[in-house]
Structure formats: C-alpha cells, structure tokens
C-alpha positions as CSV (number, residue, x, y, z in Angstrom):
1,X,0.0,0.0,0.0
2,X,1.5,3.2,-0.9
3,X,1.1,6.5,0.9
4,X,-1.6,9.1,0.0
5,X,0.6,11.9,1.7
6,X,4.0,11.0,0.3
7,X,3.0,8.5,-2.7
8,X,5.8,6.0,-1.4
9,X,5.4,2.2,-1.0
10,X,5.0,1.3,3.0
11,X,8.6,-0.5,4.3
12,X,8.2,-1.6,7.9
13,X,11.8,-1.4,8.4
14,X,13.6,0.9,6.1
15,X,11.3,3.2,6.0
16,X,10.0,4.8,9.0
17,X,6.4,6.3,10.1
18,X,6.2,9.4,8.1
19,X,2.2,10.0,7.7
20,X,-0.4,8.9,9.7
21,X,-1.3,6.6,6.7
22,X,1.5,4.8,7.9
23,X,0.9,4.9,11.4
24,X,-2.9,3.1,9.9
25,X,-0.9,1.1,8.2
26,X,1.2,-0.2,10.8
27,X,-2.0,-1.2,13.1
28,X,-3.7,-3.2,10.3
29,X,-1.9,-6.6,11.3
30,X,-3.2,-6.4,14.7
31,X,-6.8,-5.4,13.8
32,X,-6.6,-8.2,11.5
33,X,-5.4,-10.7,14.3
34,X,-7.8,-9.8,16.8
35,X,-10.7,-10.3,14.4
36,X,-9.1,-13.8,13.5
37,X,-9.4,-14.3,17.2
38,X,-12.6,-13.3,17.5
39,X,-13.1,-15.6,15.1
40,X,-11.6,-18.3,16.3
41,X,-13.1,-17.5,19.9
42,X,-16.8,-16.8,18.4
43,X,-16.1,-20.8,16.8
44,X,-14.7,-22.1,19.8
45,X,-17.4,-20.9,21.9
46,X,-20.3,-22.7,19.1
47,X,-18.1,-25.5,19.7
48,X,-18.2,-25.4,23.6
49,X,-22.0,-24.2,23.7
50,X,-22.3,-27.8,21.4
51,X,-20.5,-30.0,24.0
52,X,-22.0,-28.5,26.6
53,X,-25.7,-29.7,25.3
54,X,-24.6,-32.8,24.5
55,X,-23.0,-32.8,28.1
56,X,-26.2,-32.3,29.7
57,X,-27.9,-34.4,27.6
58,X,-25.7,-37.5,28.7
59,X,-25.7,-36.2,32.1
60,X,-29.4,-36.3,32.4
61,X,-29.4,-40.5,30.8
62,X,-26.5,-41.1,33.2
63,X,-28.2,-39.6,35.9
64,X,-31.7,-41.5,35.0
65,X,-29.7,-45.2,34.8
66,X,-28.2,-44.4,38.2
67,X,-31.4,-44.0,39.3
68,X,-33.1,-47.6,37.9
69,X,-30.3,-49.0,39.2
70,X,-30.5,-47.4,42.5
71,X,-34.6,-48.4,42.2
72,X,-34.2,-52.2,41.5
73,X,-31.2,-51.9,44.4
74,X,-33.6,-50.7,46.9
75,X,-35.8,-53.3,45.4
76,X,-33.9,-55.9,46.1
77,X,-32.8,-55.3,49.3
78,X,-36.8,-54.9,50.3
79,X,-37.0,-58.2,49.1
80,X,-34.6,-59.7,51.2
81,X,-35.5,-57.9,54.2
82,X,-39.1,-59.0,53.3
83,X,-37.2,-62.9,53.1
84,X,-35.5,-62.5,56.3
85,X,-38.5,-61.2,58.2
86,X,-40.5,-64.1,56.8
87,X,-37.6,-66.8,57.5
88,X,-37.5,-65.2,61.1
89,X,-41.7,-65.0,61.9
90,X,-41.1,-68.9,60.9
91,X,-38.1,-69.1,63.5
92,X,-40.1,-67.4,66.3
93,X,-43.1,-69.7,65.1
94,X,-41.4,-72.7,65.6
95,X,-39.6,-71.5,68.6
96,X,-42.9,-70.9,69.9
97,X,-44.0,-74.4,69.2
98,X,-40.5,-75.7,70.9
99,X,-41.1,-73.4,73.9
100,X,-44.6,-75.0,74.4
101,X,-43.4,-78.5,73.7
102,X,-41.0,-77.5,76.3
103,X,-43.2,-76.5,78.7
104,X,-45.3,-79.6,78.1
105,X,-42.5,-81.5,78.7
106,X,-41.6,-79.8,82.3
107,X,-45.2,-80.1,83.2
108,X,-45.0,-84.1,82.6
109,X,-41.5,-84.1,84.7
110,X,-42.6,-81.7,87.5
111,X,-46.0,-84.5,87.9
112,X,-43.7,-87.6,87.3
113,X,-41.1,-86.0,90.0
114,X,-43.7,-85.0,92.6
115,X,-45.0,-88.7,92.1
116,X,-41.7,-90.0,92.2
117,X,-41.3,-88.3,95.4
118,X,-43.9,-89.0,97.0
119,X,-42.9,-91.8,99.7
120,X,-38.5,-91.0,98.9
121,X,-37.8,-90.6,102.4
122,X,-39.0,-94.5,102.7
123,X,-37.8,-95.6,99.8
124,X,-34.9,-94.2,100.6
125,X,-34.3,-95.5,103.7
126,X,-35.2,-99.1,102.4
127,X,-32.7,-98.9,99.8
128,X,-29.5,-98.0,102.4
129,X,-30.9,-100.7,104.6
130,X,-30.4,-103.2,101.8
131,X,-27.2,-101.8,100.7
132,X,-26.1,-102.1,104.5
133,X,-27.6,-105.4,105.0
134,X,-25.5,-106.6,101.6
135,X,-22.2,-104.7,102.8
136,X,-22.8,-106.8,106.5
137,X,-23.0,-109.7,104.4
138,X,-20.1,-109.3,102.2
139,X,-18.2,-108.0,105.3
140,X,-19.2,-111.2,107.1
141,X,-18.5,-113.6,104.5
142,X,-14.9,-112.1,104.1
143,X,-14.3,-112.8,107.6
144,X,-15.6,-115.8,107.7
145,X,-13.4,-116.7,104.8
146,X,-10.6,-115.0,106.7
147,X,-11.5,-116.6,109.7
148,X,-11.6,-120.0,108.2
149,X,-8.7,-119.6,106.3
150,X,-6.7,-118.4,109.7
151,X,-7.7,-121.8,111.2
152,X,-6.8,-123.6,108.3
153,X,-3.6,-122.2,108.4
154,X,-3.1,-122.5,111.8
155,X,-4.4,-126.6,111.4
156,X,-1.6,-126.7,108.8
157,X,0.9,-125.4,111.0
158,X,0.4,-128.1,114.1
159,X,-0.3,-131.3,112.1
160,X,3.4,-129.9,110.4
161,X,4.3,-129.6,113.9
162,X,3.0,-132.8,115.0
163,X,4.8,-134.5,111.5
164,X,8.0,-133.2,112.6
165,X,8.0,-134.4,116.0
166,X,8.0,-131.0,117.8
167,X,6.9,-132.1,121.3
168,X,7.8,-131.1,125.1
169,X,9.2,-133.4,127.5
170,X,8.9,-132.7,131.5
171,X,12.2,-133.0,133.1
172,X,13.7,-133.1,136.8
173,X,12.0,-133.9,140.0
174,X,8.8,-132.7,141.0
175,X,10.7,-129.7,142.8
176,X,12.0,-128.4,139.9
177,X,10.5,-129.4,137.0
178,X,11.4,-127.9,133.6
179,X,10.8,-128.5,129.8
180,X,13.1,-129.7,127.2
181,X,11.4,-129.3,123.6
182,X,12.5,-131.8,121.1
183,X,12.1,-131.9,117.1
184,X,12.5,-135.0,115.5
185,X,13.9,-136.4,118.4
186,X,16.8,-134.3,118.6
187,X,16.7,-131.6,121.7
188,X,16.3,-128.0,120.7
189,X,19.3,-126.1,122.3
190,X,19.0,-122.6,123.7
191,X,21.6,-119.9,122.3
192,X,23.3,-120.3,126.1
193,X,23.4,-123.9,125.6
194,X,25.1,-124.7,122.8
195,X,28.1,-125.2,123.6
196,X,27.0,-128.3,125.7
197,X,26.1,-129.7,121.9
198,X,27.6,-132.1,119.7
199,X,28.2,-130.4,116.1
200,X,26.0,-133.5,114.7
201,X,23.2,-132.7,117.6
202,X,23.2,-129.0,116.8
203,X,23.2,-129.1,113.1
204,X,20.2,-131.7,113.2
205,X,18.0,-129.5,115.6
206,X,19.1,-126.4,113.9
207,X,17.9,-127.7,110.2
208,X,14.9,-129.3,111.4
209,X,13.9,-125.8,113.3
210,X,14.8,-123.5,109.8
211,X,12.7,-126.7,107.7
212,X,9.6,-126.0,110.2
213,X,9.9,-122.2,110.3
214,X,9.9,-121.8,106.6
215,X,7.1,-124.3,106.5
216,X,5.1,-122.9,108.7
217,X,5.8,-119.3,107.3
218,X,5.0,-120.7,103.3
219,X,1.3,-121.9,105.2
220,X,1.1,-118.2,106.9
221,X,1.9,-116.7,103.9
222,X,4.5,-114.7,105.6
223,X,7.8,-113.1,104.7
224,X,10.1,-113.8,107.3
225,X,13.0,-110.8,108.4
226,X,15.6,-112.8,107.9
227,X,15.5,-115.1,104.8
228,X,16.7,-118.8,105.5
229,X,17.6,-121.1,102.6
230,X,16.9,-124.9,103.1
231,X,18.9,-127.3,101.5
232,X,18.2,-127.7,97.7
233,X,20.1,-129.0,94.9
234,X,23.7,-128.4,95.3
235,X,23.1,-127.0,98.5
236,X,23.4,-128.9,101.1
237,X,22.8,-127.5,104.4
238,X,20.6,-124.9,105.8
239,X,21.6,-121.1,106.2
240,X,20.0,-117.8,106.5
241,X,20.6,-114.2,105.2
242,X,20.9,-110.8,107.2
243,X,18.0,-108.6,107.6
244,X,19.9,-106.0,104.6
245,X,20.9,-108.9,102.8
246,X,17.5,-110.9,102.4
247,X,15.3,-111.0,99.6
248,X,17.9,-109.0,97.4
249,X,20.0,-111.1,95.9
250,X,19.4,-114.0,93.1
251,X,21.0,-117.3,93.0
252,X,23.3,-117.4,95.5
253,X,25.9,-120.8,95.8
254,X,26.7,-122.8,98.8
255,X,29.1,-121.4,100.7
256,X,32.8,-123.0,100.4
257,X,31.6,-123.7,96.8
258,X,32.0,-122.7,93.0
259,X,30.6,-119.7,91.7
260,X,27.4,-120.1,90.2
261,X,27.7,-122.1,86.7
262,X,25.8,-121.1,83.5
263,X,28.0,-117.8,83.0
264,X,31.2,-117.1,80.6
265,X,34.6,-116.5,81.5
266,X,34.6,-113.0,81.2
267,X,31.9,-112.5,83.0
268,X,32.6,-110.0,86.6
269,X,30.3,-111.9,88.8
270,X,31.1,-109.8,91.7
271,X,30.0,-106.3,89.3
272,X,27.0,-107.6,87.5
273,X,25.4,-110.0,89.9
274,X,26.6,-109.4,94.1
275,X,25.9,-112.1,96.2
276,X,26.2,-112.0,99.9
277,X,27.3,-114.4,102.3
278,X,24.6,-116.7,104.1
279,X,25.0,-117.4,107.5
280,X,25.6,-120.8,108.2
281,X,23.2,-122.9,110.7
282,X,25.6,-126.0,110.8
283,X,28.8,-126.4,112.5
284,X,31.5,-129.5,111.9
285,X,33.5,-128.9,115.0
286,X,32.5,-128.1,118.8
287,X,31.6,-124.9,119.3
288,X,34.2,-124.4,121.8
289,X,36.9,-125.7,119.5
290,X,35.7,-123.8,116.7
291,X,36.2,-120.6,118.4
292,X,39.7,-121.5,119.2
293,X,39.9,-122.5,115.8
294,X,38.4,-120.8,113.5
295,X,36.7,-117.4,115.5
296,X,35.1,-116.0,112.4
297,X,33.4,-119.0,111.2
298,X,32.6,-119.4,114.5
299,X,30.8,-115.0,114.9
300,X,29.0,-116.3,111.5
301,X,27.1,-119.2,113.0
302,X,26.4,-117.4,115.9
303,X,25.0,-114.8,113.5
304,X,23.2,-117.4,112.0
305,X,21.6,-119.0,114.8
306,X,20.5,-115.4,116.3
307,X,18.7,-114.5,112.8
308,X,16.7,-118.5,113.9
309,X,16.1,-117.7,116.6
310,X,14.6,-113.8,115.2
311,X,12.5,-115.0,112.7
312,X,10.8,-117.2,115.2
313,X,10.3,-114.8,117.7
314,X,9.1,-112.3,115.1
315,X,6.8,-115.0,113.6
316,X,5.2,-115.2,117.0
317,X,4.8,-111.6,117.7
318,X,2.7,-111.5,114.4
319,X,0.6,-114.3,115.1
320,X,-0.1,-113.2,119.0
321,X,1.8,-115.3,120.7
322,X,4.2,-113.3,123.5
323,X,7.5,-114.5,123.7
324,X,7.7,-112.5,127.4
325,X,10.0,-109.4,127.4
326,X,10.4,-108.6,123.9
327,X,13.7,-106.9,125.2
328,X,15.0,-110.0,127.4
329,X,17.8,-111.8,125.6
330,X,16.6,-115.1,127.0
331,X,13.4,-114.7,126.1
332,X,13.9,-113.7,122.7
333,X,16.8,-116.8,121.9
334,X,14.6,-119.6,123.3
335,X,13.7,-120.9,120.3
336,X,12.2,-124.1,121.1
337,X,9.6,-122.7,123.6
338,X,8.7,-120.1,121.6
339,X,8.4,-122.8,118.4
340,X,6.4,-124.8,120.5
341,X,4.0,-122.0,121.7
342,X,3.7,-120.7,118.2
343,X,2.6,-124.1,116.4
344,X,1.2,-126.2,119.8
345,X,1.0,-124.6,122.6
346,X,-2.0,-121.8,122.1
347,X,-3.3,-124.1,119.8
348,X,-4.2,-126.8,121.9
349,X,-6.2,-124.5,124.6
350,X,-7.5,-122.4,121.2
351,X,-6.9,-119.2,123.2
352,X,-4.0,-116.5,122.5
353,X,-1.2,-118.6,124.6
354,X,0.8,-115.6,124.0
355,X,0.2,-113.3,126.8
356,X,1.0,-116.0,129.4
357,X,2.5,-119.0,128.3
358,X,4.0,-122.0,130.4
359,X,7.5,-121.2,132.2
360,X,10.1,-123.4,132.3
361,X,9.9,-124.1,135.7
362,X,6.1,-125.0,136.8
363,X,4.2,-125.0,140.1
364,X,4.7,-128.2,142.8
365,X,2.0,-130.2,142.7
366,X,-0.3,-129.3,139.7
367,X,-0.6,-131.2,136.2
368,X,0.6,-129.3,133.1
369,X,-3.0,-128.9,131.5
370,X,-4.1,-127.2,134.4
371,X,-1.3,-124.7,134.9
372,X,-1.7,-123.9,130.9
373,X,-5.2,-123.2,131.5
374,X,-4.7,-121.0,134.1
375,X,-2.2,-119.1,131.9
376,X,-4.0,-118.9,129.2
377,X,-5.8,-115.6,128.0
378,X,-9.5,-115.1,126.9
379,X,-8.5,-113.2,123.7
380,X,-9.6,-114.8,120.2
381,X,-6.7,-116.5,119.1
382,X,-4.6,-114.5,116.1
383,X,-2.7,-117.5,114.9
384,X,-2.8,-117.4,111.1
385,X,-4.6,-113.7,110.8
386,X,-1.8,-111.2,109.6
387,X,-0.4,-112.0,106.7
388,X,1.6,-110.8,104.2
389,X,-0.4,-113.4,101.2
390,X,-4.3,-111.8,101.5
391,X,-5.8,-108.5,101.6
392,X,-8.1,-109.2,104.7
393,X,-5.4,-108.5,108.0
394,X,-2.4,-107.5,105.5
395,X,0.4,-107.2,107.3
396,X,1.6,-104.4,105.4
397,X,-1.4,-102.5,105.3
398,X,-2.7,-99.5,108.3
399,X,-3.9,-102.0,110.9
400,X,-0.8,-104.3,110.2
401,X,1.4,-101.7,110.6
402,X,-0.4,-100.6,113.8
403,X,-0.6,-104.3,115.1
404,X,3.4,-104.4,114.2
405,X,4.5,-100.6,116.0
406,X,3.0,-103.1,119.1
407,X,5.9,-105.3,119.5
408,X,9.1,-104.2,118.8
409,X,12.3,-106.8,119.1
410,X,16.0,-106.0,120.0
411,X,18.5,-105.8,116.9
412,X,19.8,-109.3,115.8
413,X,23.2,-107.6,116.1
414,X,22.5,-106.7,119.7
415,X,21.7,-109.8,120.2
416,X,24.6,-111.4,118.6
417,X,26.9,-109.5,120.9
418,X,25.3,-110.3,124.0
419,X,25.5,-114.0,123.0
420,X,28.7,-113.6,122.6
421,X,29.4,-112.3,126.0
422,X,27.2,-114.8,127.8
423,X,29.1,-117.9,126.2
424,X,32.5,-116.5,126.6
425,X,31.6,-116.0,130.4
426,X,30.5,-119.3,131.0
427,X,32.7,-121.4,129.5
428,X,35.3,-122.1,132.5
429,X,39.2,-122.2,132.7
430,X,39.6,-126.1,133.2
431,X,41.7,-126.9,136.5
432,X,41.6,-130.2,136.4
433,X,41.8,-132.6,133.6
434,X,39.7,-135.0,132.2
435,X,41.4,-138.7,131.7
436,X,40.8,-140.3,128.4
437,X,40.8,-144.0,128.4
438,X,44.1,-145.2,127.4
439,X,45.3,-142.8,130.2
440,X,43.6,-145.1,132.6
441,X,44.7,-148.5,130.6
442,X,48.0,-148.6,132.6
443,X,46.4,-149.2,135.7
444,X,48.9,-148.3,139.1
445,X,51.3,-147.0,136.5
446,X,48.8,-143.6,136.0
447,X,48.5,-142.9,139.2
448,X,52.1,-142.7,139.8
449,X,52.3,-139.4,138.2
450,X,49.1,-137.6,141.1
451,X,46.7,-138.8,143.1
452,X,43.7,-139.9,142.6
453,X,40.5,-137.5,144.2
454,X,37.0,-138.5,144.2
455,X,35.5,-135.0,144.0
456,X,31.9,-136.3,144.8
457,X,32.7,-138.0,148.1
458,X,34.4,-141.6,149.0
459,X,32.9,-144.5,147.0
460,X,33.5,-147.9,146.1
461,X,36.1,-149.2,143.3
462,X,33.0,-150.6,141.4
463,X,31.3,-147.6,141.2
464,X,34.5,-145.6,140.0
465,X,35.0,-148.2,137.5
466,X,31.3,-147.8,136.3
467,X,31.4,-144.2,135.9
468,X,35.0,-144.3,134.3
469,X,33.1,-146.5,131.8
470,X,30.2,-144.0,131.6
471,X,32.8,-141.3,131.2
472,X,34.8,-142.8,128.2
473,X,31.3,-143.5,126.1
474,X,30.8,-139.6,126.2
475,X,32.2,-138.0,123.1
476,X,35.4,-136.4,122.6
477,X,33.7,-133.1,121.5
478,X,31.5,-132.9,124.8
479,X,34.4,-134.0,126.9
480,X,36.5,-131.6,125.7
481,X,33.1,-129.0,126.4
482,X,32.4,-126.7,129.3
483,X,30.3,-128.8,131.9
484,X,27.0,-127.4,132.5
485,X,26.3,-125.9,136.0
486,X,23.4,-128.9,136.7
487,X,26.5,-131.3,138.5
488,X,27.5,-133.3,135.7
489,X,31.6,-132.8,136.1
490,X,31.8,-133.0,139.7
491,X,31.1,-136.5,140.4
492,X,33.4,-139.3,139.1
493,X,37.4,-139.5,139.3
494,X,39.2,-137.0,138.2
495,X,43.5,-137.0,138.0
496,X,44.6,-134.0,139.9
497,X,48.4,-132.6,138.7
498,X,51.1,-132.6,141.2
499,X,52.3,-129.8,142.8
C-alpha cells in the first residue's frame, strides 16, 4: 500500500512512520489478528455451547440409569428384608412351638417328679438298709473266709508240727521241774546252751527248726526278716541271710563252693550280679573248739543262729503269741519254747497262749494242762490272721502296721553280741583234767604221776570203775566241752596234777 501523503510504498523497516497513513498502516496486522481471534473464539465458543448440550444431555441419561439401578437396588434389598422377616416369623413360630413342647415337657416331669417323690424318704431309707444289709453280708462272708482260712492255716501249722515231731518233755523232779522241747527227736538247744552240743546234735536240731519255720511261714503266707535257705540242689545244708541282705539277691551258691555255673569266663560276677554271704546254721567242729579255731566261722554261726532264733520270735509276735519281754535276751533266743507255743501250745487251749505262756519251771503239785489253763488268755486266738499273702489283715497295710508298731524286738546284732558275751563268760578255765581211756589203761602206772580225788565223796572201786566206763562212752567233743552248771563234772574220778 503506498502512501496518500507521500505516494511511497509502505517498508516496515527501512522506511520509518512518516504519515499517519503509515501509522494506519502499521496497526492493520493487529486489527486483522484480533478479528481472527474473535473468530476463532466466536467458533470455539459454538463449539463449547455444542459440547455443553450434548454434556447435559448425557448427564441427564447417566443420571436417570443411576437412578433404575438405584430403584431395583432398593428393590432388592426390600426383598430380602421382606425374606429374612419371613424366614424369622417362621423361627419365632417354631420357637414358639418348641417353647410350648418344652413347657409340656416340664409339666410331665414336675408331675412324674412329685409322684416319684412322693414316699422318697422311705424308699430311701429301704434302699440304704439293703445296701447295708448286703455290705454286713459281704463283710461277714470275708471274715468268715478270713477266719476260716486263719484256722486252716493254723491246722496246717500243728499237724506240720506234729509230722516233725515237735513235742515237750517234762524233766527233773517234781521240785524243779522244767521243759526240754524236742524236734524229730533231737533236743532244741537254747543260744546259752550250745556249747553243751555235739556239732551233729546242733546241726540236726538247727535244720529241722529252719525246715519247720519256713514251713510254717509258706502256710502263713509270711515273709520272714531274715531269709533262710533250706537245703536244695547243690546246697546242702541250711543257712540264712541278714535282715539287709535278704530277699535282694538272686542265686546265691553254697558257701565254700563254686561260683554259680551257667556264665562265661569274662563275666565279673562280683559287678553284675553281688551275692552275699549266708549265715551258716551248721557247724563240723564243737563250738568251743571252733572258736579257738576258726573265730570267724565261729561269729557267723552265731550270726546265723541269732537270725533263727529272730524269725521265730518275730513269727510269734505276728501271730499273737508273746515270747515275754520282747527286750530280754533269753526270752527272745529260746527258740524251742517259743516254736512250740507258736505251732502247739496256744493251739491246743485255742486261746491267745501268748500273753501268758507256760515257764520253764512249773508249780509243785499241779498237772501241766491245768497250769496252761490258768495261763492262758480269753482273747480270740490270732494265729494265722496277719499275713503278708491276703488283703483281709495284711500285714503291710494300716492296721498291720499298727498291730506291728506293738511289739518291737531288739536288733539281731545286739543280740549277737550279747550272745557272745554270755558264752564266753560261761565257758570255764579247766583246773583239772579229764582222763581219756588209754590214760587209765595202765592201771597203778597212771596214778604214779598224782593222786587220785573223788570230787563227789568216798565210793567204792566198782562204782568208779562204772562211771570211768560211763565217762569214756561220752564224746570227745563234749568232753572236751564246758560242763553245764546242773552237776555233771563233779562226780566221778578226776586225775589231779602234782604240785
């Protein structure tokens, strides 16, 4: 476009504004921009006005679905609630109908219950009488069994008694009469006594007392203190264990002989298996010679023959039969009185002979039945009662034990050492000695060497040769024997040494 003024083309950059033509000039470009954008804005706002019907228009079918959907939502959940409310008018309907067959139901037990209890008290009553009545009975028939088998027991014990010859024999004058007990036939030596023995005389009596006291404990069904072994198959004498050492052991050999067979070579008998030492109740040699001899052979028999003599006083003591003063040593260690008393004696009377039984020394003048029977208690007897084999009087059980705290017995190693003491003390320092035959064959010749003293008083030369014969039929092992205090020693003829 050229200028009207100046009639000059229009240059934007070489030529400046010289004319207001120029200065229109110059502002064309922007009119003509802002009328393109109010072009483009008028366009852009059909455009927007456009979208914003169709905008409204889905809006409003947007808006109408959310509200079907939100109608058949309600819907359904109506017609659950209406299901529920149903399903629940049937619960409470039949809870209803269970409540009332309930009810029913308590009605029919409240009539059957007062009907039931109508009369209880009696019924009641009736019903612990019979249940007492059947305890009594059951109760009476167990002692009765207990009772019988008591007495059977105790029948066992005296016919084994009466088998093995246990018996008592009066001896002395009518002044001092006293009691010798036998078994077999073979006396039954006191503890005090024994030494007055013959080895064969004291080994008999002492097996045939440990046969009858294990006997008689296998029929009591009791468990003795100390456990005595009776000869068996490569055992062949009797013996008897401590009171530690009993019933804790297994096979155990003789003593003297070979370990037990059946083992190897390598085997440690002595770690796997220990065996302790019986006490023997059989001697080979004279007691007194053994001591001399042999002194701890000699502690073990005594041993031995204490345990005896324990069991059977302990035996006693369980079947209520008193041995006297349970603490008294003679008492205690006179085993064939108290053997005699347990399987004869109260027996016989059938009382408890055990409170009172028959001394040694009886009354002048008055038989021996009638001194027993005014010894004798009034008690029931309790032979063959406690028992270690049946649950009716178990030993072991509360009134067992309580029956057993009753009697209590010295230690057997107390008594050991008293017996000990009392033979020691009684056998006597010899000062005179005792000729044996073939000192007397020589005739004059043995009395050259002493004189001759008749201790008992003057007698003829018949009689001393009668006694001299009675004298050399004794044994060697009772000659050589302490002499008993009873006289036998100081009659006869005795060489006296010269001085």
């Amino acid at each position: 476009m050229n200028c009207d003024i100046c009639s000059r083309s229009y240059d934007t950059v070489r030529l400046p504004f010289l004319c207001p033509v120029d200065a229109r000039n110059h502002c064309y470009d922007g009119r003509l921009k802002h009328a393109t954008l109010l072009l483009q804005n008028e366009t852009l706002q059909k455009q927007i006005s456009k979208l914003a019907e169709d905008q409204t228009t889905d809006d409003k079918f947007i808006a109408k679905r959310d509200a079907v959907s939100e109608t058949r939502a309600a819907q359904d959940r109506t017609s659950r609630i209406i299901e529920q409310a149903d399903k629940l008018r049937h619960h409470i309907a039949a809870a209803r109908e269970e409540m009332e067959d309930r009810k029913a139901a308590i009605a029919r037990r409240r009539s059957d219950l007062a009907s039931a209890t109508n009369g209880l008290a009696a019924r009641r009553a009736r019903q612990l009488d019979d249940v007492e009545r059947s305890i009594q009975a059951a109760k009476f028939k167990w002692n009765r069994n207990a009772d019988a088998m008591a007495k059977t027991r105790a029948f066992l014990c005296l016919e084994a008694a009466r088998l093995f010859g246990l018996r008592r024999v009066k001896t002395g004058s009518s002044s001092s009469s006293r009691y010798q007990y036998k078994i077999g036939g073979v006396d039954i030596f006191d503890l005090e006594s024994m030494h007055a023995a013959s080895p064969e005389q004291l080994s008999t009596s002492l097996a045939n007392v440990a046969h009858i006291l294990a006997l008689a404990a296998h029929y009591l069904s009791l468990r003795l203190p100390a456990e005595p072994t009776l000869p068996h198959c490569d055992y062949p004498r009797p013996t008897i264990f401590t009171l530690a050492s009993s019933y804790q052991h297994g096979k155990v050999p003789f003593p003297g002989s070979a370990a037990i067979p059946g083992f190897g070579a390598d085997y440690d008998l002595a770690q796997h298996l220990p065996v302790p030492r019986p006490r023997p109740l059989y001697v080979d040699k004279a007691l007194p010679a053994l001591a001399k001899e042999d002194p701890s052979v000699y502690s073990l028999f005594l041993e031995g023959v204490t345990l005896l003599a324990y069991d059977v006083a302990w035996v006693c003591n369980t079947q209520g039969v008193s041995v006297g003063d349970r603490t008294s040593f003679d008492d205690v260690c006179r085993m064939g009185r108290n053997l005699y008393t347990l399987l004869i004696g109260q027996q016989i009377h059938g009382a408890q002979a055990a409170r009172t039984y028959a001394p040694p020394t009886m009354v002048v003048g008055k038989s021996e039945a009638v001194d027993h029977q005014e010894e004798i208690g009034q008690a029931a007897s309790l032979m063959g009662r406690y028992s270690h084999g049946a649950a009716h009087t178990f030993l072991c059980a509360a009134d067992g034990i309580d029956f057993a705290r009753s009697f209590k017995l010295p230690n057997p190693l107390k008594l050991v050492d008293r017996l000990k003491r009392k033979l020691v003390s009684e056998v006597a320092i010899p000062e005179w000695e005792v000729l044996e035959e073939d000192e007397w064959a020589g005739g004059d010749d043995a009395l050259d060497g002493g004189s001759v003293v008749n201790v008992a008083g003057p007698v003829s030369r018949q009689e001393g040769e009668t006694k001299t014969s009675k004298t050399d039929n004794v044994p060697a092992s009772s000659q050589r024997g302490p002499r008993s205090g009873s006289g036998s020693g100081t009659s006869g003829w005795t060489k006296v040494k010269s001085r």
